[in-house]
C-alpha positions as CSV (number, residue, x, y, z in Angstrom):
1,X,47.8,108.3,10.8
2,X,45.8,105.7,8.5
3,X,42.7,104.3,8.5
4,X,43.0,100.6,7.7
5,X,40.5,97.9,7.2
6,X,41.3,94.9,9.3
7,X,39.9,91.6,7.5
8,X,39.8,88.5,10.1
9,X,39.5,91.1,13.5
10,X,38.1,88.8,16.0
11,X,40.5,86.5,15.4
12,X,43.4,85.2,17.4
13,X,46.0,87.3,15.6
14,X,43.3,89.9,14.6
15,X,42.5,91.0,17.8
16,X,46.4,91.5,18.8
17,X,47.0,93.2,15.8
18,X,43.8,95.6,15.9
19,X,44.9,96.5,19.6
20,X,48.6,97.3,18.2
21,X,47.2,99.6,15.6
22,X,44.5,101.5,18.1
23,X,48.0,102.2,19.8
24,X,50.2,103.4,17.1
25,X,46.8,106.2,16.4
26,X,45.7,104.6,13.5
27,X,41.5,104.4,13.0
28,X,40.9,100.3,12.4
29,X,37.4,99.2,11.5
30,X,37.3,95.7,12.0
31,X,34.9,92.9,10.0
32,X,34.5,88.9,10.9
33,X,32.1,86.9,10.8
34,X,32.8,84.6,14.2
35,X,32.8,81.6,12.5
36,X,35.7,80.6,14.7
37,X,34.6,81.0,18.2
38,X,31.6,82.8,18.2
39,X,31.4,86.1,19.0
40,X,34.1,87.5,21.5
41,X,34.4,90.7,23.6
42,X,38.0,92.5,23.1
43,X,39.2,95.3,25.0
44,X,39.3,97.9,22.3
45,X,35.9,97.5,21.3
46,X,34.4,101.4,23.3
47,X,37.6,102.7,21.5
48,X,36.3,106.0,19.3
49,X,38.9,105.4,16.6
50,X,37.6,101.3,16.0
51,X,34.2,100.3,14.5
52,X,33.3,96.8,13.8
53,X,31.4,95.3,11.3
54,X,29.6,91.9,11.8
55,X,30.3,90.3,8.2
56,X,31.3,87.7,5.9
57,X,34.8,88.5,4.0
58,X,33.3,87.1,1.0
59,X,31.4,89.3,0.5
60,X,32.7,91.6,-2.2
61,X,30.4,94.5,-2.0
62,X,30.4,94.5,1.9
63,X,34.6,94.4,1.8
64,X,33.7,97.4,-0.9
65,X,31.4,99.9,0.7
66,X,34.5,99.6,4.2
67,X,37.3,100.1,2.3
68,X,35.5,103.6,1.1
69,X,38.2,105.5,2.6
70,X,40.5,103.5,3.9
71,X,44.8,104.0,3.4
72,X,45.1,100.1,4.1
73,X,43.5,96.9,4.0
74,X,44.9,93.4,6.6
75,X,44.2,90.4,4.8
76,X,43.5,88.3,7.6
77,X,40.4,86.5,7.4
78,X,40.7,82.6,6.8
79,X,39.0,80.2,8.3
80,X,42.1,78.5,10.5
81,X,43.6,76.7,13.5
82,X,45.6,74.2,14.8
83,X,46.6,70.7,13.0
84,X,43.5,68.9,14.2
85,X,41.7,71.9,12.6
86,X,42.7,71.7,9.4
87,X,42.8,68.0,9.2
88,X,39.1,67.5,10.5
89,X,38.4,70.3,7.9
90,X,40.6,70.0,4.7
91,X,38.6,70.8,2.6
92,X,36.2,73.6,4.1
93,X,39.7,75.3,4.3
94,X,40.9,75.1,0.7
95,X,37.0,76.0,-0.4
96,X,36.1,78.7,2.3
97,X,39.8,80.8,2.4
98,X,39.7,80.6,-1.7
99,X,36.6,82.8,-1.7
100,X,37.9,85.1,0.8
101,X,41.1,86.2,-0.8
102,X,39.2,86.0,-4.2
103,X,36.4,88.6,-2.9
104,X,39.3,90.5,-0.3
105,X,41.1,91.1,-4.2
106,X,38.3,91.9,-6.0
107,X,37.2,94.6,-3.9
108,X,41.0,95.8,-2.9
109,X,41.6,96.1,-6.5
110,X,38.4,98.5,-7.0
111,X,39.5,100.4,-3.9
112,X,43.1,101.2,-5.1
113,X,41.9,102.0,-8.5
114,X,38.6,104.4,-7.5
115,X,39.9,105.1,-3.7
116,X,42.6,106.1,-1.7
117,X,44.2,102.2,-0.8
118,X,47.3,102.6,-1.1
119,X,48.2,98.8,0.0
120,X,47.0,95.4,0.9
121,X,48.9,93.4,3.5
122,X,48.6,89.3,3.4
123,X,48.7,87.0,6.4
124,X,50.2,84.1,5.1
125,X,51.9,81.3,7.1
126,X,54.9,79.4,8.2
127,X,53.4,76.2,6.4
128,X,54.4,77.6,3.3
129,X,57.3,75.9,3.8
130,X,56.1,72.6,4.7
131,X,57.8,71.0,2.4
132,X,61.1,72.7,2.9
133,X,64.3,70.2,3.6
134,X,66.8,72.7,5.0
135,X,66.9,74.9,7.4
136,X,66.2,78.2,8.1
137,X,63.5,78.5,6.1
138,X,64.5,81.9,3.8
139,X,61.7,84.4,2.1
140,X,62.0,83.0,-1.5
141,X,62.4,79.5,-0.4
142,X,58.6,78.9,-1.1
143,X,58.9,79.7,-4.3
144,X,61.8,76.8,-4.7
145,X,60.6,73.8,-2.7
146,X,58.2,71.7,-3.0
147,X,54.5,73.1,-2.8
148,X,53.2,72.0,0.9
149,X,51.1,69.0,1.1
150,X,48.1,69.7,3.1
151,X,45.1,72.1,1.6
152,X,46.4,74.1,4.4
153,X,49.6,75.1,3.7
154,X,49.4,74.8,-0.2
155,X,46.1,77.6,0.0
156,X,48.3,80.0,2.5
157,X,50.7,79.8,-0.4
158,X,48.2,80.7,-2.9
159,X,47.2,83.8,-0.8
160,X,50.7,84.8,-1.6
161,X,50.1,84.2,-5.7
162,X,46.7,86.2,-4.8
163,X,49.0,89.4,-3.6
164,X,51.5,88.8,-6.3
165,X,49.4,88.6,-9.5
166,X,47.2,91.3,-7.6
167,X,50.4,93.6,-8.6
168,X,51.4,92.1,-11.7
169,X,48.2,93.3,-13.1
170,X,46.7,95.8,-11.8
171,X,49.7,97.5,-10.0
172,X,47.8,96.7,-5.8
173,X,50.7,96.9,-4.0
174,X,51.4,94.2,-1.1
175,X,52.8,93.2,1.6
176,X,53.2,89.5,2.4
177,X,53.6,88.7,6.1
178,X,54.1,85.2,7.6
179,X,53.8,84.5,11.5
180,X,55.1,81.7,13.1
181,X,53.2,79.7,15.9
182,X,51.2,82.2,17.2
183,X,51.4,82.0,21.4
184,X,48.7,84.5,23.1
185,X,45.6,84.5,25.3
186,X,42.2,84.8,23.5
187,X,41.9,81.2,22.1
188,X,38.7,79.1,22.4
189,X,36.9,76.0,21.7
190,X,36.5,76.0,18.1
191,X,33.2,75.7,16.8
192,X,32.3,73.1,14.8
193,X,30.8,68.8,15.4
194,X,34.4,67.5,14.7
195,X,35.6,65.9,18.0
196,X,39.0,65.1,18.3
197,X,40.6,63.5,21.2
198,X,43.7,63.6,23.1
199,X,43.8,60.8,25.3
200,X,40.8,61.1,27.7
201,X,41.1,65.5,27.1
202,X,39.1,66.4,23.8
203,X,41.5,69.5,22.2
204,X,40.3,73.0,21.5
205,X,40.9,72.5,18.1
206,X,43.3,75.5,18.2
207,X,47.4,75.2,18.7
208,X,49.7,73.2,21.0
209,X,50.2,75.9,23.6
210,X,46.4,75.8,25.1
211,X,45.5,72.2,24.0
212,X,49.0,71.3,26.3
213,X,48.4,73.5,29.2
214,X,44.4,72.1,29.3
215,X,45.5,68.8,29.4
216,X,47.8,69.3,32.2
217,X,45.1,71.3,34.4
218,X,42.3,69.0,33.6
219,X,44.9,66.3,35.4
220,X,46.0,64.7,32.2
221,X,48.7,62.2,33.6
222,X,51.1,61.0,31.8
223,X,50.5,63.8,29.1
224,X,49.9,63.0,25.7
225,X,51.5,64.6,22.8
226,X,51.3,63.9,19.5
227,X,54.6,62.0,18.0
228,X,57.8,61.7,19.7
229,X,58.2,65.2,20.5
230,X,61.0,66.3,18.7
231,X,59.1,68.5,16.3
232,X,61.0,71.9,16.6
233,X,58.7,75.4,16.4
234,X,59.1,78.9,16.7
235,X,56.9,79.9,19.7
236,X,55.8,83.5,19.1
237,X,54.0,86.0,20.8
238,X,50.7,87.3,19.9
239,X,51.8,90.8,21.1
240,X,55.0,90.8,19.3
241,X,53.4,89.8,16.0
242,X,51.3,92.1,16.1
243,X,53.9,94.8,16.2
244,X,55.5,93.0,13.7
245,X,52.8,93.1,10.9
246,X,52.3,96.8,12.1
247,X,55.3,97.5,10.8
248,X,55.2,95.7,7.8
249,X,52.1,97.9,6.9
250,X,53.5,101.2,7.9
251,X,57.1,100.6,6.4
252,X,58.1,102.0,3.0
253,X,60.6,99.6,2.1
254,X,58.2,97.1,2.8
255,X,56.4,97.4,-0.1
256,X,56.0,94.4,-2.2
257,X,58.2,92.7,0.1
258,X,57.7,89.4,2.0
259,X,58.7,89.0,5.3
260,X,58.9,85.7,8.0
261,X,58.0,86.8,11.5
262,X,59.1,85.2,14.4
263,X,61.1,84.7,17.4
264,X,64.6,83.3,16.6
265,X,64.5,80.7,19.2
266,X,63.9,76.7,18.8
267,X,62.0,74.5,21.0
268,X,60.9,71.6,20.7
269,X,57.1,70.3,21.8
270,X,58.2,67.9,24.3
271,X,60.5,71.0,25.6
272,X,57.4,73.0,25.4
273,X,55.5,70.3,27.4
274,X,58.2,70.1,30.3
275,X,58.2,73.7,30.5
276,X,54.3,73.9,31.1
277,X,54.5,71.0,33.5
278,X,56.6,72.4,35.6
279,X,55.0,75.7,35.7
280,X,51.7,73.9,36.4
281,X,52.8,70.9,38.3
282,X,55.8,72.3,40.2
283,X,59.3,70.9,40.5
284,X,58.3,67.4,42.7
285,X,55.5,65.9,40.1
286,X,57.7,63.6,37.5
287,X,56.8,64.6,34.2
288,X,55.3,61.5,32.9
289,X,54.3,61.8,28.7
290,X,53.0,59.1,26.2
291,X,53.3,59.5,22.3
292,X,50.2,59.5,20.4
293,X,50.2,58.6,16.4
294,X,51.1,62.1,15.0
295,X,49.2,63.6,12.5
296,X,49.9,63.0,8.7
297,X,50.8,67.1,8.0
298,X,52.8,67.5,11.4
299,X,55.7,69.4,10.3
300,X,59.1,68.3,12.2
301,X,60.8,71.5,11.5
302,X,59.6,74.5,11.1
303,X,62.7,77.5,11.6
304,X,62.4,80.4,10.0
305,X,65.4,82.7,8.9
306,X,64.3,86.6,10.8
307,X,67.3,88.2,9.4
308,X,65.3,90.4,6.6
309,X,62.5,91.2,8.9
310,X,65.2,92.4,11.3
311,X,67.2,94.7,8.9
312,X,64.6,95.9,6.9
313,X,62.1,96.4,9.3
314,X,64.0,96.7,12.3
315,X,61.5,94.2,14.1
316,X,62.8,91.2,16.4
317,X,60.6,89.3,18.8
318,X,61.4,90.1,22.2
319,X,59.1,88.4,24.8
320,X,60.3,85.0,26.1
321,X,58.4,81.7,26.3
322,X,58.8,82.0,29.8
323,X,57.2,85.2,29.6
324,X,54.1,84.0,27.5
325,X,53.4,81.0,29.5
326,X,53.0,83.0,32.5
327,X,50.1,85.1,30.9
328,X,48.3,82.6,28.5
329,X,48.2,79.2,31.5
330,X,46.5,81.5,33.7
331,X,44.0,82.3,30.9
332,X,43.5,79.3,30.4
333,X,43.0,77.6,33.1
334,X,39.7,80.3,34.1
335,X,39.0,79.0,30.6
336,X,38.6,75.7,31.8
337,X,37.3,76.5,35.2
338,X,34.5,78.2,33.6
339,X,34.0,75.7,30.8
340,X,35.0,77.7,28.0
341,X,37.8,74.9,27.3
């Protein structure tokens, strides 16, 4: 078993993916800052084999002195969210996630070279291939299309120059790991002044999943959703991801390898938002919708190809968007019942 330093471990995906690796009988210590959220309580937290470190991942020394003994290091802090996120904050983005990977490279690359790392794994993203005109989206395409547009997707792609040149020079080995539309429980308001509305509901600030199922409980009606509708997405689950980047860490042949995870199944957000209505509404309430102006960066397709992840890590996404809404409306609906949304 490892002991691996898990960047970003409060965080949506973090927190998934910290859980997974408590259960594979790997040690995790854990650092974040909860700039996000604040701070949040997560079930593995009395777990002997999982310490966590209040901290700011840009802070080399810090990301230094944890990685004193560590096999592994999960690049996963980044200041992130939803579109209305990283449209209200564009440039706090580009500025903030810069400094992280800079200082998560710096001090990786002193730990492989004094210590025992023996590999750094990169959360990236699906808007890598924002700019992408065919379909599936292949690893390798990124480096082929277009660079995206927004500071979001074009920094998620420098994380991947980070790992890259990281090996080119000084021989870190990576992994490069890139979910796709994260689905899960654990999401809150984001903190910040930004206010962004959604008809008479203002959104979380997170991703289409909760923002959708808060309108619909706080009595949104017709339901407003951004464009026509017909943007297609990958909806994944949080728990399947997790296993995913798991592993991606632990694989051998994963070794300076890239990989897209995801489920292999399309749906599109006004499919999404039926679906939700229903299981909210029930099967006698018309689903009435409006289109709002859509944001400037919101992607129409975004399909990735999960034939490599499959073969050569022998992961597929198995839990159903059926299956997730059942856990994460519930969730959030207590959410808003206790004003946490």
């Amino acid at each position: 078993m490892a002991k691996i330093l898990v960047t970003g471990s409060a965080g949506f995906i973090g927190g998934y993916l910290v859980a997974e690796l408590l259960d594979r009988g790997h040690e995790v210590v854990g650092v974040d800052n909860f700039s996000k959220y604040g701070p949040v309580a997560q079930s593995h937290e009395g777990n002997p084999r999982f310490r966590f470190v209040e901290g700011d991942a840009r802070d080399t020394d810090l990301l230094t002195g944890l990685l004193d003994g560590c096999d592994h290091l999960v690049a996963g802090a980044a200041m992130i969210g939803g579109i209305s996120y990283f449209h209200a904050y564009a440039y706090d983005l580009l500025a903030t996630n810069e400094r992280i990977m800079a200082a998560t490279c710096d001090a990786a690359i002193r730990a492989h070279r004094d210590g025992r790392l023996s590999k750094v794994t990169y959360l990236s993203s699906s808007m890598v291939f924002e700019s992408t005109e065919h379909w599936p989206s292949r690893e390798g395409d990124e480096r082929r299309i277009p660079p995206p547009l927004s500071s979001y997707g074009f920094q998620k792609l420098a994380v991947e120059y980070y790992a890259r040149a990281a090996w080119d020079q000084y021989r870190l080995p990576y992994t490069i790991v890139r979910p796709f539309n994260c689905v899960g429980v654990g999401e809150g308001r984001a903190l910040g002044q930004a206010e962004v509305l959604s008809g008479n509901v203002k959104l979380a600030m997170s991703h289409v999943v909760p923002d959708l199922v808060q309108k619909i409980v706080k009595g949104q009606d017709p339901l407003h959703i951004l464009g026509e509708g017909d943007q297609v997405r990958h909806y994944t689950y949080g728990g399947d991801l997790a296993r995913g980047i798991a592993l991606a860490i632990e694989h051998p042949a994963a070794a300076n390898e890239d990989f897209n995870l995801s489920t292999a199944e399309s749906t599109t957000v006004l499919e999404l938002a039926e679906l939700i209505w229903r299981k909210i509404k029930g099967p006698d309430v018309p689903f009435r919708y409006v289109s709002d102006d859509p944001f400037q960066h919101d992607v129409q397709k975004r399909v990735p190809d999960t034939t490599k992840a499959h073969e050569v890590l022998g992961f597929t996404a198995t839990t159903s968007l059926d299956e997730m809404l059942d856990e994460v409306i519930p969730w959030v609906t207590d959410a808003v019942a206790e004003g946490r949304l």
